[in-house]
KOLVEX-718393 format. One record per atom (N, C-alpha, C): residue in one letter; x negated, y negated, z negated. Coordinates in steps of 0.05 Angstrom, whole numbers, padded with zeros to 5 digits, always signed. Example, Ala and Ser with C-alpha at 12.3 -4.5 7.8 and 13.67 -1.06 7.14 Angstrom:
<recs>
A-00264+00114-00156 A-00246+00090-00156 A-00264+00066-00156 S-00257+00045-00142 S-00273+00021-00143 S-00258-00001-00157 
</recs>
This chain:
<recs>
X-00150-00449+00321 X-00139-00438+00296 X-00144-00408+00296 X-00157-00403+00274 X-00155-00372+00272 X-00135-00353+00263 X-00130-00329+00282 X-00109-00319+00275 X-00115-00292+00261 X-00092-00286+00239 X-00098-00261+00228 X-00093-00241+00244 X-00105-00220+00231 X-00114-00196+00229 X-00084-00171+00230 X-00074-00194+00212 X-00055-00177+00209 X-00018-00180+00226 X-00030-00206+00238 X+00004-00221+00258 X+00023-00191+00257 X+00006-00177+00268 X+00032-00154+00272 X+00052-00147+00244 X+00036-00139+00228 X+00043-00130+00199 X+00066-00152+00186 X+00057-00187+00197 X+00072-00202+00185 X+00103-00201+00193 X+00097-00197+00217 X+00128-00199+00227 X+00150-00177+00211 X+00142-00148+00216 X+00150-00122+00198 X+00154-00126+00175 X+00132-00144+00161 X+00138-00150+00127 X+00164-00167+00132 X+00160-00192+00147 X+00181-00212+00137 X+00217-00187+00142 X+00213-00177+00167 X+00240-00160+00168 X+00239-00142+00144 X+00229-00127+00141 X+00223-00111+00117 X+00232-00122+00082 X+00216-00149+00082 X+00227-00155+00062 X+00260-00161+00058 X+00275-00172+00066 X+00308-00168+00071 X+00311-00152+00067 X+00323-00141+00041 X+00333-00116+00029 X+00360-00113+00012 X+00375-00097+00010 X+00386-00104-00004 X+00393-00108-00034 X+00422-00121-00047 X+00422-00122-00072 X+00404-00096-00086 X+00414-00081-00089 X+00396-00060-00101 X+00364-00057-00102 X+00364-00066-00077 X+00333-00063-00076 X+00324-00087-00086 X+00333-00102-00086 X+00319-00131-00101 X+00321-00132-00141 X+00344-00113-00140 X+00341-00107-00175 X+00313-00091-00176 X+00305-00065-00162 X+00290-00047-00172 X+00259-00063-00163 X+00263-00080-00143 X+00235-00099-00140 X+00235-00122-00157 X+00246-00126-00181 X+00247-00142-00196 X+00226-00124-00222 X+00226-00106-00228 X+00208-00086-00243 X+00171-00090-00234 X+00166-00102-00260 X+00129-00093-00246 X+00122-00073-00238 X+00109-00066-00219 X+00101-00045-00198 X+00077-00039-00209 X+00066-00055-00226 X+00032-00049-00232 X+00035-00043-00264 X+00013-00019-00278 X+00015-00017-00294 X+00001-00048-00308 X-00007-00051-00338 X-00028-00065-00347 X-00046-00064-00342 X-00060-00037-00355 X-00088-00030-00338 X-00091-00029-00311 X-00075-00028-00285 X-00084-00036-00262 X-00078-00060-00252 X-00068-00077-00263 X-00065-00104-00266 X-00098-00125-00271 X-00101-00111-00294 X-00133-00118-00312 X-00151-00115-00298 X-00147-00092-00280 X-00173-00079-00261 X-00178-00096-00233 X-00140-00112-00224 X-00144-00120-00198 X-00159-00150-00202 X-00150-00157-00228 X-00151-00189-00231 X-00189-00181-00235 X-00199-00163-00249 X-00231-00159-00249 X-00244-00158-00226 X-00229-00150-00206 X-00246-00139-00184 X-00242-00159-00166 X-00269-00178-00168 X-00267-00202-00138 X-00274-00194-00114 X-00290-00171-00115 X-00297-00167-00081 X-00274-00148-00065 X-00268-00157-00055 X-00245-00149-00032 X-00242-00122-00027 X-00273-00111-00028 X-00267-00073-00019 X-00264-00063-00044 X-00266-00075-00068 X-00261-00066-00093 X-00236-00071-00104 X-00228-00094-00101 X-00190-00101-00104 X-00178-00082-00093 X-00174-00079-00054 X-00166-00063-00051 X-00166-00027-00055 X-00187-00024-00056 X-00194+00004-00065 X-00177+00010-00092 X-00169-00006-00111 X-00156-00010-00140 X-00123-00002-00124 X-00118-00025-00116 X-00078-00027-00095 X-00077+00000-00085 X-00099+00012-00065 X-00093+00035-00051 X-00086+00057-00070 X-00116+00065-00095 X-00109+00080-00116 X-00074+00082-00130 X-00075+00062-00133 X-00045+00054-00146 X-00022+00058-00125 X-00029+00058-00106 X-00006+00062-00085 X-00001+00093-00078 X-00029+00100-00073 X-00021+00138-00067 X-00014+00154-00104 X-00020+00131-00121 X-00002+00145-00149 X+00021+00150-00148 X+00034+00120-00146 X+00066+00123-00141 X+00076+00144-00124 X+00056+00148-00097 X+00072+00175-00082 X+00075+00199-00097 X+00061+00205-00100 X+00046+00227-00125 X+00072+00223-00146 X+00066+00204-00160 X+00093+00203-00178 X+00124+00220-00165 X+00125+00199-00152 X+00150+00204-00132 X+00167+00238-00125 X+00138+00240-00112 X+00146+00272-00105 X+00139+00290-00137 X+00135+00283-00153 X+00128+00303-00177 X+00159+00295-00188 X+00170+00273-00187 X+00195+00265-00197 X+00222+00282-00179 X+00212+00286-00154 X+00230+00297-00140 X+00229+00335-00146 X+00204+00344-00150 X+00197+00367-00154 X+00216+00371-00185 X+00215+00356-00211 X+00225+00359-00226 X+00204+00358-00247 X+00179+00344-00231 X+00163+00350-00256 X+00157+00327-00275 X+00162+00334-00301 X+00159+00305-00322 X+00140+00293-00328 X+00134+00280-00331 X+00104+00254-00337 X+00104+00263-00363 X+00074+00268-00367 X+00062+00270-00397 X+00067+00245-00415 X+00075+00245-00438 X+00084+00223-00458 X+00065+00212-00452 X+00081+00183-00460 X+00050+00163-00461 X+00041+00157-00427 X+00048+00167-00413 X+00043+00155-00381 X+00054+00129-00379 X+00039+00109-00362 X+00052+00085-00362 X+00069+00086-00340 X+00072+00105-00323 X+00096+00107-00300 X+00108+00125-00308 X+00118+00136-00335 X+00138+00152-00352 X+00169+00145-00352 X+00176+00124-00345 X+00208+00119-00345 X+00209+00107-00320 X+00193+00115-00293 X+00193+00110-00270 X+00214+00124-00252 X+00238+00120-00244 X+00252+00138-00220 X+00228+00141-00195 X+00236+00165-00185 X+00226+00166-00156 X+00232+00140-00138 X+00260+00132-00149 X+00263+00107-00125 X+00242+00080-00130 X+00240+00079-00156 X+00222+00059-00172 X+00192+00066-00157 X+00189+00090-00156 X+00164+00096-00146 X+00146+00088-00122 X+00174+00092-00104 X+00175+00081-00078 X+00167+00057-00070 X+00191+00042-00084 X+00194+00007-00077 X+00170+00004-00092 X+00144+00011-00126 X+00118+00002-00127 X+00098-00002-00098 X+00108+00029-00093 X+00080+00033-00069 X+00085+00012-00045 X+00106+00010-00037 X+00117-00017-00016 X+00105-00047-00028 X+00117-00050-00046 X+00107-00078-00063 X+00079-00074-00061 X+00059-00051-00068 X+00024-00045-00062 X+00021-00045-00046 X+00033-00040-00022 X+00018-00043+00004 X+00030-00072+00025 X+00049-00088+00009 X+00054-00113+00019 X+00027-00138-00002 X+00022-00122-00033 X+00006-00136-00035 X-00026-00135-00021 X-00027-00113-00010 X-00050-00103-00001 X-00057-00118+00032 X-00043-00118+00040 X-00039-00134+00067 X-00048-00168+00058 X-00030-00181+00036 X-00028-00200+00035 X-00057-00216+00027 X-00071-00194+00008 X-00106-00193-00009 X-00121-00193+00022 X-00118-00168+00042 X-00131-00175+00064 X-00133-00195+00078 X-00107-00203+00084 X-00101-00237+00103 X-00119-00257+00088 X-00113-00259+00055 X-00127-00283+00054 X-00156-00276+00054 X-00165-00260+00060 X-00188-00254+00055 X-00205-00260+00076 X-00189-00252+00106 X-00197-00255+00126 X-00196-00287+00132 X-00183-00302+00112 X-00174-00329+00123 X-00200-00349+00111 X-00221-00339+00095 X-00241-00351+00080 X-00268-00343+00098 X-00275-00362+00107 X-00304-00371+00118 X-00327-00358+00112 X-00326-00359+00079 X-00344-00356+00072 X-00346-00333+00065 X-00325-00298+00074 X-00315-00289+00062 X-00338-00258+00072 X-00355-00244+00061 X-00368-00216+00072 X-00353-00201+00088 X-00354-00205+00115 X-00352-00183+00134 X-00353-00162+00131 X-00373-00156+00117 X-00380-00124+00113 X-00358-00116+00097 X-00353-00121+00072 X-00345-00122+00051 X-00318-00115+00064 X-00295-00137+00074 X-00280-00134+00086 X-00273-00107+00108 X-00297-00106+00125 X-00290-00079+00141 X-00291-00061+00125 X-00299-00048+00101 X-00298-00024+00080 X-00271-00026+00071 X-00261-00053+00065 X-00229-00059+00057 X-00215-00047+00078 X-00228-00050+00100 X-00200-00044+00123 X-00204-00011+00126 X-00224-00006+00130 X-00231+00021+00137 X-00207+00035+00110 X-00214+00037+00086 X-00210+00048+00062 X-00174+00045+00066 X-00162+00031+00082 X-00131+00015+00082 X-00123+00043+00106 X-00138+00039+00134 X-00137+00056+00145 X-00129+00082+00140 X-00144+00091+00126 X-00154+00123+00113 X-00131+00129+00093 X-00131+00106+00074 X-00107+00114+00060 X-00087+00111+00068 X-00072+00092+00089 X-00045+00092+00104 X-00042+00119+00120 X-00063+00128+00127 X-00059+00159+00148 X-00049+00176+00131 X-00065+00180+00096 X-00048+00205+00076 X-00031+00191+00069 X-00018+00168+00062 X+00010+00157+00062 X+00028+00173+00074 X+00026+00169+00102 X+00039+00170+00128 X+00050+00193+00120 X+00035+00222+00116 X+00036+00248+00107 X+00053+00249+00093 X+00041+00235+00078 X+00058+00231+00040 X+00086+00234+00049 X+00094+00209+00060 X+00119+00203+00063 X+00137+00218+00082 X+00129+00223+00096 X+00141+00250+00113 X+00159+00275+00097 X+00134+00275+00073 X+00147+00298+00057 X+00162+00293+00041 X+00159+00262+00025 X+00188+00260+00013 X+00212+00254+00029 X+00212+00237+00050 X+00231+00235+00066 X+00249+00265+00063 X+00237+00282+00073 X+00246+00306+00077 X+00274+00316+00048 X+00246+00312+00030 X+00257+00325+00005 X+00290+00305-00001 X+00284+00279+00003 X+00299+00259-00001 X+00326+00270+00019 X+00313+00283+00044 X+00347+00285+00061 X+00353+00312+00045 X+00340+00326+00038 X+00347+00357+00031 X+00372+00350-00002 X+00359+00332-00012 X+00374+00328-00034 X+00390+00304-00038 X+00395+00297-00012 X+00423+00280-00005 X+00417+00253-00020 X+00401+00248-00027 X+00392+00212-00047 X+00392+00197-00022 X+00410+00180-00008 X+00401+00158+00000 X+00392+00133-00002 X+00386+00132-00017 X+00376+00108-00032 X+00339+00113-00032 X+00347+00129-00038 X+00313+00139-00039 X+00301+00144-00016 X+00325+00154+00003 X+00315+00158+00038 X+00307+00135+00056 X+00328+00113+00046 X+00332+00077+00058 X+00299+00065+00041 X+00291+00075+00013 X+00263+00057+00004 X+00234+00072+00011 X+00245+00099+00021 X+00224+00118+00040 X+00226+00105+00067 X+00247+00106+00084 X+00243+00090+00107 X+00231+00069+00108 X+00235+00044+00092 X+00218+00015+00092 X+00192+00019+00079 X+00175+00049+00066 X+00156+00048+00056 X+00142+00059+00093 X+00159+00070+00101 X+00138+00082+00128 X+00131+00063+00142 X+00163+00037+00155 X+00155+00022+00165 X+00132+00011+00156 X+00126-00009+00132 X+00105-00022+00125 X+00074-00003+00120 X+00077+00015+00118 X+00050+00035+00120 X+00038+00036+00151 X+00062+00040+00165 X+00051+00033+00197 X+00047+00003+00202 X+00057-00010+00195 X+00049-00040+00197 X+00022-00042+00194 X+00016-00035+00164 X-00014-00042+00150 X-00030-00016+00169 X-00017+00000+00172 X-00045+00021+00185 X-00054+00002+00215 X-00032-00003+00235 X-00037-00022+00255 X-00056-00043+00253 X-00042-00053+00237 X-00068-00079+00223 X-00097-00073+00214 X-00096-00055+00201 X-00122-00039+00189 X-00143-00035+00218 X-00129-00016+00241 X-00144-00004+00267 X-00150-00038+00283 X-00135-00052+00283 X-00131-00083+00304 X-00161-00091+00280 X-00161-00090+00255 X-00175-00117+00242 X-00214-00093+00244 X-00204-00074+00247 X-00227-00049+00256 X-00241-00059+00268 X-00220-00052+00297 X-00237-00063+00334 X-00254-00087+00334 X-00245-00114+00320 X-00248-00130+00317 X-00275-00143+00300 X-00284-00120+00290 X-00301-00123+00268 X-00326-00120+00287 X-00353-00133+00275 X-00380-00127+00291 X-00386-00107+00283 X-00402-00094+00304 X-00411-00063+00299 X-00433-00068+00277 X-00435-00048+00250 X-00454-00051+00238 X-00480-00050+00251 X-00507-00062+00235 X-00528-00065+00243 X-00538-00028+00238 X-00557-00026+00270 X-00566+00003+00267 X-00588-00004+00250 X-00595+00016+00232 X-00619+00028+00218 X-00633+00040+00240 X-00657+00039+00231 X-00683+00038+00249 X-00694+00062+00232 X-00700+00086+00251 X-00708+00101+00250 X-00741+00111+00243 X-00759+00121+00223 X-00777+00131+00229 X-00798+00146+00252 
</recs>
């Protein structure tokens, strides 16, 4: 039987997901706009889906901390009546869906390797400026006493280290690309 890529990540998600009341109201909210909804369901190749989730995931941070800074979304933004905490629990929900797009991805036979390692690489890269990301709202979050926002920053780090883990494990694992042959 083949095993995923991601075993480590699963275990973290399943604890991870157990949240509380609160958090299960604000993860009741779609996390995805329309248009990146339109874009994921368009995009069948795997380094292209995810490349769409990651986009959308380092937004919400972005959101987040512009929400904490005090700064307002231009009318007409589709993450315009988004709290910072809303912001949070999206980017969590994107990077549990983003794990979940890799697993099955890895779980298909027939599925481009290559294609896949650009997925993981790209998951990598962006879980490292996550990592960053979240450091600094954490911060801002203890500076301005929101716990709520500190408890959906904590479970966004856990699962960012989960998926970055997974990302480096599903790396190593990958065949070295073919060398190009030199003139």
């Amino acid at each position: 039987m083949k095993k995923s890529i991601c075993t480590l990540c699963a275990a973290a998600w399943i604890i991870l997901t157990a949240g509380t009341p609160a958090q299960a109201a604000t993860a009741a909210k779609e996390y995805l706009t329309p248009k990146e909804i339109e874009q994921i369901q368009d995009a069948q190749e795997i380094e292209k889906r995810i490349k769409i989730y990651l986009e959308a995931a380092a937004l919400r941070l972005k959101a987040a901390e512009d929400r904490l800074y005090g700064k307002e979304s231009a009318p007409g933004d589709p993450l315009e009546f988004f709290s910072a905490e809303e912001m949070i629990d999206g980017y969590y929900q994107i990077v549990r869906s983003v794990m979940l797009n890799l697993d099955g991805a890895f779980q298909k036979p027939s599925g481009d390797k290559e294609k896949f390692g650009v997925a993981l690489k790209n998951l990598k890269d962006s879980m490292e400026k996550a990592e960053k990301s979240l450091a600094i709202l954490k911060k801002m979050a203890e500076e301005k006493r929101r716990e709520e926002l500190w408890n959906l920053i904590n479970k966004a780090i856990d699962v960012t280290g989960g998926a970055h883990e997974g990302a480096e494990m599903g790396l190593s694992k990958q065949p070295a690309p073919p060398k190009k042959k030199g003139k």
